[in-house]
N, C-alpha and C positions, 0 to 999 in steps of 0.2 A: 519647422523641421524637427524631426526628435533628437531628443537627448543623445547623443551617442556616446558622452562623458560618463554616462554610466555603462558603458557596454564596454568591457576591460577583454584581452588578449589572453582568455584562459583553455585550457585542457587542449588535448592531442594537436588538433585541426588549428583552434585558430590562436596558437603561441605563434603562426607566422604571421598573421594579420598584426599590422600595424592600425594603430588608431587614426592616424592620419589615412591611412590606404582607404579605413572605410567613411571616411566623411568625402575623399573622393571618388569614390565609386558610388555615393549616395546621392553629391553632386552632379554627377557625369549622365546619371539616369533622370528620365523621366520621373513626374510623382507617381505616377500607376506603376510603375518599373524597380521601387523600391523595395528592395527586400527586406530593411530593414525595417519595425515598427516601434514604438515606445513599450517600456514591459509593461507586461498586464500587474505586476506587482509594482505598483504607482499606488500607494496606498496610507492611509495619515494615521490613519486608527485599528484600536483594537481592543475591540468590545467582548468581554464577558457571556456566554448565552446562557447558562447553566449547567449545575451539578450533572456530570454521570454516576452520583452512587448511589445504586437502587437501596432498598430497605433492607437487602440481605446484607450490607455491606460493601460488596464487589467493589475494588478498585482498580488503578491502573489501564484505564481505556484506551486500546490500540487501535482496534477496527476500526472504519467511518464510512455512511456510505450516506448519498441522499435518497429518500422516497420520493418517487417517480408520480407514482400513482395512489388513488386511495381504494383499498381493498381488504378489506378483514380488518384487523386491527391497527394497519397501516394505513399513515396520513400523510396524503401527498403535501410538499413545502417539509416536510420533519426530517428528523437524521438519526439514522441507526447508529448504536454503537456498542463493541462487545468490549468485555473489561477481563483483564487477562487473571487478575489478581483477587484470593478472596478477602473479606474482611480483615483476617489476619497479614495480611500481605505475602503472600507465600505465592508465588509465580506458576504462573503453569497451574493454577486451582479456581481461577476463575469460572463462574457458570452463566452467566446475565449478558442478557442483550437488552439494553434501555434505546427509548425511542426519546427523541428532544425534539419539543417543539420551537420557531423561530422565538417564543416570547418566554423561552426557558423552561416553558413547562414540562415537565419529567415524568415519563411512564414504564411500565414494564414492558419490553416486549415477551421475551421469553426467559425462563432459567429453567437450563436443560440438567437433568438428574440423569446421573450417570448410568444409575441402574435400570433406565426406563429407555435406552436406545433401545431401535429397533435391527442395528444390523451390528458390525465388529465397528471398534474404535481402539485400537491398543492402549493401552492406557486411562482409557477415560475422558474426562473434560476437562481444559485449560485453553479458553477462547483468546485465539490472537488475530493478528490484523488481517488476515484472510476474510474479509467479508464483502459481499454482490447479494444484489436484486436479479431476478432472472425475471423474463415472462411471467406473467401471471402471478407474479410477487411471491414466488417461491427464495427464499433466503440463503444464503450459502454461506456457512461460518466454518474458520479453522480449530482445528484443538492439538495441540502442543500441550500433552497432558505431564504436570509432576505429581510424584505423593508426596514431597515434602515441599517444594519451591526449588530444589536444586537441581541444576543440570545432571546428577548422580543418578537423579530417578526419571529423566525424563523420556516421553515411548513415543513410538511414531504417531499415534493420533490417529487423525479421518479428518475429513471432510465433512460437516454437517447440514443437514436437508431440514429447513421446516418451511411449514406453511405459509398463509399471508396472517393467520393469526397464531403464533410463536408455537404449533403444536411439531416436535420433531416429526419426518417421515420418511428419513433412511439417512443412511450415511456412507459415503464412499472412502474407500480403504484398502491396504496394500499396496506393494511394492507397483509404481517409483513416488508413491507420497509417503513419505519419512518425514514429518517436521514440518506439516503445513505452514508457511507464516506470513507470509501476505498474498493477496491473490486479487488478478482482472476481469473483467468479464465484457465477452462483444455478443452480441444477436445477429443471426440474419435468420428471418423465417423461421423455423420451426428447429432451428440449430443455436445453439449458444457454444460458447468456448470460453472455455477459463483459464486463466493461466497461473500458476500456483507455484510461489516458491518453496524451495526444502530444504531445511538446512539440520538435519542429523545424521546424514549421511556419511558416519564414522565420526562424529562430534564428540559423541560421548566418550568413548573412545580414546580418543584420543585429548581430551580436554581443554586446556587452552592454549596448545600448539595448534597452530590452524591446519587444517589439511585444505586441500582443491577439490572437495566433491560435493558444493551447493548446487542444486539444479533450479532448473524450472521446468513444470511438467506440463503439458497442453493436454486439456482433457474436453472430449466434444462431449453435448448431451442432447440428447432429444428432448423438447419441450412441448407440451400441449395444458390445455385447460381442463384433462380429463385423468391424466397421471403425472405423477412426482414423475421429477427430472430423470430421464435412462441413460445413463452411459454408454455412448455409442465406442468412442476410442481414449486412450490414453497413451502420449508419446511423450520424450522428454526433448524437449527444444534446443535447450545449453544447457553446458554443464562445465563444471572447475572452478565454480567460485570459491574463493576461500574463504572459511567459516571455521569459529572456535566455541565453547563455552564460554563463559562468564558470570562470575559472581553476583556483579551486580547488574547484568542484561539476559541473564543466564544464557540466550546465543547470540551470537553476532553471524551475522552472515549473509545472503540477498537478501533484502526484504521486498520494497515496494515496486507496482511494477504497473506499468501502464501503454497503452497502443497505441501509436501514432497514427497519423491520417494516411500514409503509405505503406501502411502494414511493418512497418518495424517497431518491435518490444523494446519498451525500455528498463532497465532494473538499476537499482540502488543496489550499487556493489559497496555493503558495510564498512567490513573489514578490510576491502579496496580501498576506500576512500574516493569509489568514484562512480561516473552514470555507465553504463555499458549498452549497449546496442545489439541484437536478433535480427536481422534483416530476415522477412519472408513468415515471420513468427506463425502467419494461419496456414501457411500452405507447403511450408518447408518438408521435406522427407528425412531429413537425417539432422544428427545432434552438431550444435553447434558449440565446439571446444573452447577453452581459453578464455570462459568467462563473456563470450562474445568480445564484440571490438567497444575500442573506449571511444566514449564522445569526449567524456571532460575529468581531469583525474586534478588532486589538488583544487590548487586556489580557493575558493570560496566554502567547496565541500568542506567539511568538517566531521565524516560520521554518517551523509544520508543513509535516511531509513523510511521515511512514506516517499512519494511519489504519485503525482497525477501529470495529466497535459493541459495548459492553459487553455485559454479561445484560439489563443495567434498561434498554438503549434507549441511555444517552447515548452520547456519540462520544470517543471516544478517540484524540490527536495525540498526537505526537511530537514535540517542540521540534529545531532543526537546529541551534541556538545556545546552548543554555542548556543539555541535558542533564537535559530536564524532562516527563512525561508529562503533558498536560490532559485533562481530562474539563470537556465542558460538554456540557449539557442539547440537546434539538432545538428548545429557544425560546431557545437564545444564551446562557442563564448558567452561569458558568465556575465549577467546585469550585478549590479551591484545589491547584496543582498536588502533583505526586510527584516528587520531586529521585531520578534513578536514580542520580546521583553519576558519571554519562559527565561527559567534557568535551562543549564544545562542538563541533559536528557530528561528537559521536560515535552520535547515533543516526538510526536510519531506518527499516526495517519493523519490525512487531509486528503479536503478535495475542491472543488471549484464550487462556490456558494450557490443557491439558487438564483437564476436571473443574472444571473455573473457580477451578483455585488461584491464579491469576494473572494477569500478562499476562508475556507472550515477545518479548522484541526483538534482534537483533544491536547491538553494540557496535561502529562501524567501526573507533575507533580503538586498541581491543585485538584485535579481531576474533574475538569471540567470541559466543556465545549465550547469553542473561542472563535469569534470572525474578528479576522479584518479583513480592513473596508475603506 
């Protein structure tokens, strides 16, 4: 029978479950009839894979994504990832997107020159954790661009488009993307969607008094093997999360964000200190307020900021503070967390390893790419 001693009474929903209630109801059911399963973050180790810092220096790796397929300079089993930071450490200056192989080996994939876009990007380049593979291994990276590293200068950015071998080939841009910073992405046929958080929307502004106006934006695109991605719509999903500046995160605000198997979004509400919920996220017509609804606020959170969905369904954070992987349920109860042994805000994206040996996350403060396993 599984552990259910690690399955603790947390966020909105299940502070009324009792521990007892679910070992009876776990009893009372059939084994096919159990809703409950062991976590997929049942894990012993955690192994090193290698450097993300290319030769120009770049650090600070936020983005993560795994390569699907092999195509251009892309090699299926490898892991994208974009580095927000340039060699001087200054935020928001990053240019590099490095590719890592399972046995560490470290490649370029692209470093995009500001002056060589091909369409508007306010601001310029500073790649954050915004990044998807689409069809045809078209790439999709954020920029959250600074001129100095400070939230003083930071400008809404774009969306960035390149190839399957790192050459850019448009960029999407303007109003509701203000502050790309982390972003999902689903397929069906010849349609993708992405979902894209933002968080400048009066940040600067207002600085580190937090306001309510982080969104998330749904943007459709037409995909083929014969032209870069077209943007067929852009809507914005939810909206009122609270987001501020920061010194030394320079924003706080939604970051990670991922789709469940019933079509509801999930987001790392930061500066919440919790998961929130989008019901309808592909097909909804109108915005939804109040930050969406909570799954799980407190307890084990501490700060989430990346965000995937395991095999079983539940949701998988990344602690910003503590150096700690959660997994809780889509009714709000929390397993007991995975100590990666980061320090605190040493982590940020992840995602579920290939073959589901793991999960995959950068390390900021080594800067490096780390499974456990």
């Amino acid at each position: 029978m599984p552990d259910f001693s690690r399955l603790l009474p947390r966020g909105e929903t299940a502070r009324r479950l009792t521990l007892t209630a679910l070992l009876a109801c776990a009893l009372a059911a059939p084994a096919s009839a159990q809703a409950f399963e062991l976590p997929f973050l049942n894990f012993k180790t955690v192994t090193t894979i290698g450097s993300t810092v290319p030769a120009n220096g770049d650090v600070n790796p936020y983005g993560i994504v795994n390569v699907q397929t092999s195509l251009g300079s892309l090699e299926a089993g490898n892991t994208l990832i974009s580095n927000f930071n340039d060699s001087a450490n200054l935020q928001g200056t990053g240019t590099t997107i490095v590719q890592v192989s399972p046995n560490g080996h470290q490649s370029l994939f692209a470093r995009i020159d500001r002056g060589s876009l091909p369409g508007r990007c306010p601001g310029g380049v500073g790649l954050t954790t915004a990044l998807a593979i689409l069809p045809h291994d078209y790439v999709v990276v954020g920029s959250l661009p600074t001129s100095d590293g400070s939230a003083a200068t930071a400008k809404a950015g774009c969306l960035i488009v390149l190839n399957n071998n790192g050459k850019v080939v448009e960029t999407i841009s303007g109003p509701p993307i203000n502050g790309p910073w982390d972003m999902t992405s689903v397929t069906n046929g010849s349609t993708s969607t992405l979902f894209v958080t933002n968080v400048l929307n009066g940040t600067v502004a207002s600085g580190e008094t937090p306001v309510e106006d982080g969104t998330v934006v749904r943007i459709r695109l037409h995909t083929s093997d014969l032209n870069p991605p077209q943007v067929t719509s852009m809507s914005v999903v939810a909206g009122g999360f609270p987001e501020r500046t920061d010194p030394a995160a320079l924003v706080v605000g939604p970051t990670g964000v991922a789709l469940g198997q019933d079509g509801t979004l999930y987001v790392a509400d930061t500066q919440g200190n919790r998961i929130a919920a989008v019901p309808h996220a592909l097909t909804r017509q109108t915005t939804l307020g109040g930050a969406g609804s909570t799954v799980a606020t407190g307890g084990y959170l501490v700060g989430p900021l990346g965000l995937t969905i395991a095999p079983n369904g539940d949701i998988l954070t990344a602690n910003a503070n503590d150096g700690n992987i959660v997994e809780t349920t889509p009714a709000g109860a929390e397993f007991q967390p995975f100590d990666t042994g980061a320090e605190g805000g040493g982590l940020f994206g992840l995602v579920v390893a290939p073959n589901l040996e793991g999960v995959l996350f950068v390390d900021d403060a080594t800067n490096a790419l780390v499974l456990a396993h």
